[in-house]
N, C-alpha and C positions, 0 to 999 in steps of 0.2 A: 159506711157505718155498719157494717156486718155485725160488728159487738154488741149491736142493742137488737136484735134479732131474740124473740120470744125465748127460745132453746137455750140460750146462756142463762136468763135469767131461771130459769126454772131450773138449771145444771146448779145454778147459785145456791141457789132457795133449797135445793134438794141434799146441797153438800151440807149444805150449813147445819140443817135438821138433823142430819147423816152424825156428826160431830155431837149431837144431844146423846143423853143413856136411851135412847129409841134405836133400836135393833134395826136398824135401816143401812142402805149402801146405797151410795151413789155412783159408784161404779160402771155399772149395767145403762144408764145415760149415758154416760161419759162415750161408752163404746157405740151404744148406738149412735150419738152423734158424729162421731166419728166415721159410722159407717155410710151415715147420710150423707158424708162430707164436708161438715161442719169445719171451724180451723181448727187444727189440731193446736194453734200456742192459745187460740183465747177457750178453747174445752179445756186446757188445761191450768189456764189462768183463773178462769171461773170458778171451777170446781176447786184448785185450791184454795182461793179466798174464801171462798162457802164454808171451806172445811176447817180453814183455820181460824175464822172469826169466832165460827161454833166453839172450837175448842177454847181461844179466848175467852170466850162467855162462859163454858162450864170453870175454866178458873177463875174469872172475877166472882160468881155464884159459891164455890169453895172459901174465898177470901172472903166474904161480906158474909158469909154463915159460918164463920169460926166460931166467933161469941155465940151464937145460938145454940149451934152443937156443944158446944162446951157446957152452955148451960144447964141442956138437958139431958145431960148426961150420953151424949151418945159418942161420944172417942171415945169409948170405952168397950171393954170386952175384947178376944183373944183377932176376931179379925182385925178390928182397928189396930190394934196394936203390931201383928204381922204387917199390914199395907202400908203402917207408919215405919217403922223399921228400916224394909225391904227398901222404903224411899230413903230414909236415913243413910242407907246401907251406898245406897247408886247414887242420890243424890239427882239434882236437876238434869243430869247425863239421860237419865230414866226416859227421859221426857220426847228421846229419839225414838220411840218405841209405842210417840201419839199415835202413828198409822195404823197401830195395829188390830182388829176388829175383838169386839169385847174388852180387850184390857187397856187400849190408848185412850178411849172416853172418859173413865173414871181415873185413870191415873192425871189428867188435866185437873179434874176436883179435885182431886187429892193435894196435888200440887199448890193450887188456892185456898185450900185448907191449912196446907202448911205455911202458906205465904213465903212459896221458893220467887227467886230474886223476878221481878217482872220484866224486865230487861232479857235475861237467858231464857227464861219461861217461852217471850215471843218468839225467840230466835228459833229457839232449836222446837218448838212444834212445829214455825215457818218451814223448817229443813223436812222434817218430818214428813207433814201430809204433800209438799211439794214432790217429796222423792215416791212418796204413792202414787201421784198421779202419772207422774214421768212414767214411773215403772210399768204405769196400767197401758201406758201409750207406746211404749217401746213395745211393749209383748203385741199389742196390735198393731204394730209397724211390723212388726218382725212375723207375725201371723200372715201376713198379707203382701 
């Protein structure tokens, strides 16, 4: 039962935080564990659930504060209306591009702001922070 070993659970807890608008990366665990010799499929099983749950929650927080923002006027003005667009523009596609540090975080609220379909929402951020991790794990496979 190697999976319930302290280090997953705080890779969990660290990815999931990591997915909040807090300028954090989970990455940097990820590797260490790796270099401690942790397993490489549950570091990177953990780490994605951490990450994509978070992102799930910054889109349910987007969805459940439409009305609010709407009410208080805040969709409005020259940025809202570019980030809405831009998403208008890509569409839930956009949402391949959760990984990405600074702009995947808020692009998930936005997403639940907009109330893009829930169903592709989960899928293609699943795709997303999965293919970060792998990525972060092949470059240390391939480092070493």
């Amino acid at each position: 039962m190697e999976w319930l070993e302290p280090g997953y659970a705080a890779l969990f807890f660290l990815s999931f935080i990591a997915a909040s608008l807090l300028p954090l990366g989970s990455e940097w665990l990820l590797l260490l564990m790796l270099s401690q010799g942790f397993s490489p499929l549950y570091t990177i099983v953990f780490a994605t659930a951490g990450n994509t749950l978070g992102s799930y929650l910054n889109y349910a927080l987007g969805y459940w504060a439409h009305e609010w923002l709407h009410k208080k006027n805040k969709l409005q003005g020259a940025g809202w209306q570019k980030a809405e667009s831009w998403f208008q523009r890509y569409g839930v596609w956009s949402l391949l591009l959760a990984w990405m540090p600074v702009v995947g975080d808020p692009l998930t609220l936005l997403a639940g702001v907009l109330k893009a379909p829930w169903k592709r929402v989960c899928t293609l951020i699943f795709i997303s922070k999965s293919g970060r991790y792998l990525v972060v794990f092949l470059l240390y496979w391939m480092a070493n």
